[in-house]
C-alpha positions, 0 to 999 in steps of 0.5 A: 511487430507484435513481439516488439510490442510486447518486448517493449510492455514488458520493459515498461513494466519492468520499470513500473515493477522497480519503482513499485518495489522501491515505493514499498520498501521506503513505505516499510521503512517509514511505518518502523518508526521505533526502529529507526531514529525519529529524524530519519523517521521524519525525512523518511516520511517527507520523502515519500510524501512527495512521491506520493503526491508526485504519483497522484498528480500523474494520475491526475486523470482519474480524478476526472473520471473516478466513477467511469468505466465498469459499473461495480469495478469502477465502484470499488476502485473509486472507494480504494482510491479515495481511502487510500488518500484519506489515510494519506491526509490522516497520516501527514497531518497527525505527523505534522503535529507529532513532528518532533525535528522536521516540522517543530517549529510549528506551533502544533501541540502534540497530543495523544489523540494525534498519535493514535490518529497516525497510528491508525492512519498508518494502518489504513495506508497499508490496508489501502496500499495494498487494496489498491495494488491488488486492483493492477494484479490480473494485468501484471500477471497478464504481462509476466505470462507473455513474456514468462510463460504460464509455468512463471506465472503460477509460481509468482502466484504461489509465492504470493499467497503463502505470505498473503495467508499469514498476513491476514492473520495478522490483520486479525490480531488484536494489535491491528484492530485496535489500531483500525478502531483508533484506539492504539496510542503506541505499536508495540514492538520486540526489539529484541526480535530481529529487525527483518521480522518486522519487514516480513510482517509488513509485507504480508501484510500488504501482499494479503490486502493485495490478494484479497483486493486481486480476487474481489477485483477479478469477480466484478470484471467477471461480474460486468463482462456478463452484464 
């Protein structure tokens, strides 16, 4: 019974780790903007506005609730939510006034201000994405030593840091923190640099939010099992 218990978490996490995967890859794809063409760019964005609001409204419960649970744990929880939707507002409004095919035909004059409005919403929605998937980071390496083995475990780890540590430097570039002060107009990018180092820069990145978020998360459950 046991055993087909934990067959069938690991084949629901599977599923989740598939569409998390996906999730992020077309959220990569819609923050390369200068990469791509505009149009594709826009429906891109439509796109993953809907999952967006898809995956708030099946997780509709917390809303309820926001503050239940473990003390500071469920502080820090309440606070990545509520950046992560913010950001998520800032982003689609300043992109419903910049849209230049999809919402054009709305009569929203474009300014500089919005584009440095979605700029630094852009930029927040990745620090937040990647905090808030940080928060889910002890139980997915719960399930992957179950059913893996430790040795699996400590790998995935390993492999996660390594992009984590040159993501944060990238966080504390210049560039990102202008676009965290909301004063970078434009992102600037070497199109003359291989595509797929943008990719790689991105996904650092999110996956040095995520440690970041994965340790401070761990210490308040510490923190809360003690009280």
């Amino acid at each position: 019974m046991a055993k087909a218990a934990g067959s069938s978490a690991f084949k629901s996490f599977v599923k989740r780790a598939a569409f998390f995967g996906s999730f992020v890859l077309l959220f990569v794809f819609v923050l390369a903007e200068p990469l791509t063409e505009v149009r594709l760019h826009e429906y891109a964005a439509v796109l993953f506005a809907v999952l967006i609001i898809w995956h708030l409204k099946d997780n509709a419960w917390f809303f309820k609730t926001p503050f239940s649970g473990l003390g500071l744990y469920a502080l820090w929880r309440a606070v990545l939510a509520s950046g992560l939707i913010l950001s998520f507002v800032g982003l689609m409004v300043s992109g419903l006034v910049i849209s230049q095919y999809v919402f054009a035909f709305l009569p929203l004059p474009g300014t500089r201000l919005m584009r440095s409005v979605h700029n630094s919403a852009a930029a927040y929605m990745l620090l937040f994405a990647g905090l808030h998937a940080g928060l889910h980071a002890s139980a997915m390496l719960t399930v992957l030593k179950e059913n893996l083995g430790r040795r699996a475990c400590t790998l995935c780890v390993l492999l996660c840091a390594l992009p984590a540590l040159y993501g944060l430097q990238l966080w504390l570039s210049e560039e990102m923190l202008e676009k965290l002060s909301f004063e970078a107009g434009f992102s600037f990018f070497d199109y003359d640099a291989p595509k797929i180092y943008f990719f790689i820069d991105t996904l650092s990145k999110g996956m040095a939010a995520a440690c970041v978020s994965a340790l401070i998360s761990r210490s308040l459950l510490l923190l809360n099992a003690r009280d």
